[in-house]
C-alpha positions in Angstrom: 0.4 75.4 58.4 -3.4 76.2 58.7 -3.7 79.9 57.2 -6.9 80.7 58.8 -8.8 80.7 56.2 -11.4 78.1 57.2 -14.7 79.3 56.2 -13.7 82.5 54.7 -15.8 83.5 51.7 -13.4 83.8 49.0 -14.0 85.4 45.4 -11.7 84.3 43.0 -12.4 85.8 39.1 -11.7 84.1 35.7 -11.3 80.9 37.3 -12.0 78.2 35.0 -8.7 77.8 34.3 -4.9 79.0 34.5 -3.8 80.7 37.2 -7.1 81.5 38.3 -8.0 78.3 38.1 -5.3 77.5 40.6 -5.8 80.0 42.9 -9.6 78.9 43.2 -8.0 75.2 44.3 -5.8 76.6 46.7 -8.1 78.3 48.6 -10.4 75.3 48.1 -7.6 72.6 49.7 -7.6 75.8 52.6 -11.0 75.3 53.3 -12.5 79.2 52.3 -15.9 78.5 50.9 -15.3 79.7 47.5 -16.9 81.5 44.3 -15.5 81.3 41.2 -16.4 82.9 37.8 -15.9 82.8 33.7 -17.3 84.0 30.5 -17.6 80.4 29.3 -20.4 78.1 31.6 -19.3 75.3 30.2 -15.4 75.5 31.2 -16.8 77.2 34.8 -19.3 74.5 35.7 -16.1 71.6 35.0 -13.9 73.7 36.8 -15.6 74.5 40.0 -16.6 70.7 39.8 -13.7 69.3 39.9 -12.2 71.7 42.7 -15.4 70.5 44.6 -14.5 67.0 44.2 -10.8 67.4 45.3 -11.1 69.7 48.2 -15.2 68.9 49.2 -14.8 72.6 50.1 -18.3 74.7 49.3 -17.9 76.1 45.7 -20.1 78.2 43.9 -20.0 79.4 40.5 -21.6 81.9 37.9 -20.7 83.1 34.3 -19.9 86.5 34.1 -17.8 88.6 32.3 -15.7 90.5 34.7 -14.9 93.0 31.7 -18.5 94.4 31.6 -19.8 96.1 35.1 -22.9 93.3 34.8 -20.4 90.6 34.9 -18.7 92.4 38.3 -22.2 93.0 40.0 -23.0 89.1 38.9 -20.3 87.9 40.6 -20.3 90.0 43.9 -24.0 89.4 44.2 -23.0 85.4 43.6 -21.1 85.5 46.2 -23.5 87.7 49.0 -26.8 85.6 47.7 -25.0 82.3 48.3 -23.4 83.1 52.0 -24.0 86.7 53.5 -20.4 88.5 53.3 -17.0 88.3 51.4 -13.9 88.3 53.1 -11.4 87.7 49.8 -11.2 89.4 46.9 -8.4 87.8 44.1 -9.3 90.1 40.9 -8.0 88.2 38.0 -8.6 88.7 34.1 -7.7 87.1 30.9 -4.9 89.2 29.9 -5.0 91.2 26.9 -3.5 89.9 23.6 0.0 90.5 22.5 0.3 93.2 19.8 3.3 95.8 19.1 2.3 99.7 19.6 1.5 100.3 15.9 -0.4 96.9 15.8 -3.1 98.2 18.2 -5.8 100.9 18.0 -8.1 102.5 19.7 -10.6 99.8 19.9 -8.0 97.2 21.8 -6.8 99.7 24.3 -10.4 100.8 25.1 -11.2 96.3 25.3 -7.6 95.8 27.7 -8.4 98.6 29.5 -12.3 97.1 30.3 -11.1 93.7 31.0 -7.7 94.2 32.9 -8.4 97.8 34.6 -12.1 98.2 35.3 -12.6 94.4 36.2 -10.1 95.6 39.2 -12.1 98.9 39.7 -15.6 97.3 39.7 -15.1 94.3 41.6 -13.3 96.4 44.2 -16.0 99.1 44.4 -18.7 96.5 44.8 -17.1 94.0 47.7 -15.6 97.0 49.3 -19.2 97.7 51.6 -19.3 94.0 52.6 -15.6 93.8 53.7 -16.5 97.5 56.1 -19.2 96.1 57.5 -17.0 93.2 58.5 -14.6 95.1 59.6 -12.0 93.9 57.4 -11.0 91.9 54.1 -8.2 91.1 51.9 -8.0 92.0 48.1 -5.4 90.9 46.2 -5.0 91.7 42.4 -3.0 89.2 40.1 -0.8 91.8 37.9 2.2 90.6 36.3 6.3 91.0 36.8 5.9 93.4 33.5 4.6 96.5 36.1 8.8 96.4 37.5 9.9 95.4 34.2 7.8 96.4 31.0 10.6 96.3 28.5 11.3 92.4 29.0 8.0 91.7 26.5 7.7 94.2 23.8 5.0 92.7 22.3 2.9 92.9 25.6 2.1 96.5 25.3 -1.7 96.1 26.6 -0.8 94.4 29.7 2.8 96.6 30.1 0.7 99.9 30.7 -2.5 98.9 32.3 -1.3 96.0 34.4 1.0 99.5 35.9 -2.4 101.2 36.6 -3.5 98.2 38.9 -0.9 98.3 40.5 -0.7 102.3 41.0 -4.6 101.6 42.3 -3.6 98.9 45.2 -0.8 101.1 46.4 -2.8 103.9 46.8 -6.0 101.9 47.9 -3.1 99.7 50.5 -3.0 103.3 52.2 -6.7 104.1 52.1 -7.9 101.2 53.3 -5.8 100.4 56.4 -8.5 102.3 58.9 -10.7 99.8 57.5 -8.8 96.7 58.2 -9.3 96.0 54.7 -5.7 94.9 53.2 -4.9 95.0 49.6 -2.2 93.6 47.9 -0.4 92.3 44.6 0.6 89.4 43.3 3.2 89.5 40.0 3.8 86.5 38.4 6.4 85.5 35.9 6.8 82.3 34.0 4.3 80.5 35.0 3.1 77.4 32.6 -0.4 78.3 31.6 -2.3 78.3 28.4 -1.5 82.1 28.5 2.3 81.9 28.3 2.3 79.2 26.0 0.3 81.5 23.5 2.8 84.3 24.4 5.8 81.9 23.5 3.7 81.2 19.9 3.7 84.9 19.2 6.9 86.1 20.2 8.0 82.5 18.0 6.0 83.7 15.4 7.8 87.2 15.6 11.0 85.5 15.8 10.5 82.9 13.3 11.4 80.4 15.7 9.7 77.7 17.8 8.0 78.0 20.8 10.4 75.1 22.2 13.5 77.5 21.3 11.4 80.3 23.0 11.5 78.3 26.2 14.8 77.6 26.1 16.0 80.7 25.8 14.1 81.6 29.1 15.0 78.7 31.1 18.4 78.8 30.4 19.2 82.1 30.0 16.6 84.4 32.1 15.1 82.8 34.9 17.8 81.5 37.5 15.7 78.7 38.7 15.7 77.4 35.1 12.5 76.3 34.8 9.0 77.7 34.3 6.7 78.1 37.1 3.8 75.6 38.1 0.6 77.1 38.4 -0.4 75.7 42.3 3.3 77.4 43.1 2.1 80.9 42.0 -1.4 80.2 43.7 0.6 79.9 47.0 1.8 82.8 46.8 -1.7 84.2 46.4 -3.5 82.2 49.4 -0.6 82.9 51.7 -0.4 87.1 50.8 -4.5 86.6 51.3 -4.7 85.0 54.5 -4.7 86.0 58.3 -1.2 84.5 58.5 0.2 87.9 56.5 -1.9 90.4 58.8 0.8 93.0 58.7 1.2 92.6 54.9 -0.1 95.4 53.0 0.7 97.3 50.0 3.1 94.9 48.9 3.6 93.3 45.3 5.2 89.9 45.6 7.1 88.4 42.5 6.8 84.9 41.6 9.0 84.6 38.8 12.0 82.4 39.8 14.3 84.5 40.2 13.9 86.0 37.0 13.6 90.0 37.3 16.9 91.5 38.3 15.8 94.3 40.3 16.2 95.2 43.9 12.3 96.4 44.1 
């Protein structure tokens, strides 16, 4: 199926690797011309290489920090300097670290809330003129099943509560928007086989005093009724699809890419 997004300039943030990382791919393989992002130059300059040479779609990269409003402006201006407009926004973040409530202070809320909240504030402030004056865009915001169903990861605190505030932000902004053909959407996903769960797994096996393996277990058997983890391009699907011309009367939804794995009706 050809998506429509041929050409499209696409911003995809944390992308050297993960989900991000995948998303960036998909969108590559879809032909948007793309613009990816990390802290680390060395990780982002492999990453966006290697999407080049699989897709030969037009990928450009910078290293910013999307947790600092330089990063944001860095990566927004990346993206104008290199071809005129954006159409795509996927705000993305390195998730904040596991930690119980009385493991965390003030000083780790203030960090989650900088890199998970305001990279989704920022970034959405500064594409937000480009996507008017073009008369429409798509922003989609990578959140997390935990925003229907907080309680499944005790230990995820940080993301629980500020992941909730994302989402509260793209409802309200779904609504906003809409005069300005400007759709904005979420995408939640679940266990999905990336660097970041397999730390998870380590903690809560650490927790446990168990093994990650047993951790895994636990969830495929158990939890998730596909009974399996999630592949990353599978989740980045999701994304490119909920992004795309092809869902033009999609807005102000969260889709959940989990496997069957919450139980809830919404």
């Amino acid at each position: 199926m050809d998506l429509g997004l041929r050409d499209k300039v696409t911003i995809v943030a944390a992308s050297s690797k993960g989900l991000g990382r995948a998303v960036a791919e998909e969108f590559a393989r879809e032909g948007a011309r793309l613009v990816m992002c990390s802290r680390d130059e060395a990780a982002i300059r492999t990453a966006a290489e290697g999407v080049q040479r699989k897709t030969g779609a037009d990928v450009q990269w910078t290293v910013a920090d999307v947790g600092t409003a330089e990063g944001c402006q860095k990566l927004v201006r990346t993206a104008v300097d290199k071809f005129g407009t954006i159409d795509i926004l996927v705000s993305n973040a390195g998730g904040p670290p596991p930690g119980r409530f009385d493991d965390l202070d003030d000083a780790a809320w203030q960090k989650a809330v900088g890199i998970t909240l305001f990279s989704a504030v920022r970034l959405t402030r500064l594409v937000l003129p480009h996507m008017r004056k073009a008369g429409g865009g798509s922003i989609v915001y990578m959140t997390s099943t935990t925003v229907r169903q907080p309680t499944q990861y005790l230990n995820l605190i940080l993301s629980n509560a500020i992941r909730a505030a994302v989402q509260g932000m793209a409802k309200t902004l779904s609504s906003d928007l809409a005069k300005d053909g400007v759709r904005v959407n979420c995408v939640q996903p679940g266990r999905i086989l990336t660097e970041r769960i397999e730390q998870l797994d380590s903690d809560t096996a650490k927790r446990q005093n168990t093994t990650p393996d047993t951790i895994r277990a636990h969830y495929e058997k158990n939890v998730i009724p596909m009974g399996r983890y999630g592949k990353p391009e599978e989740f980045a699907a999701a994304v490119v699809f909920l992004a795309s011309p092809k869902a033009s009367y999609i807005t102000g939804t969260s889709l959940q890419v989990d496997g069957g794995m919450l139980m809830s009706m919404f």
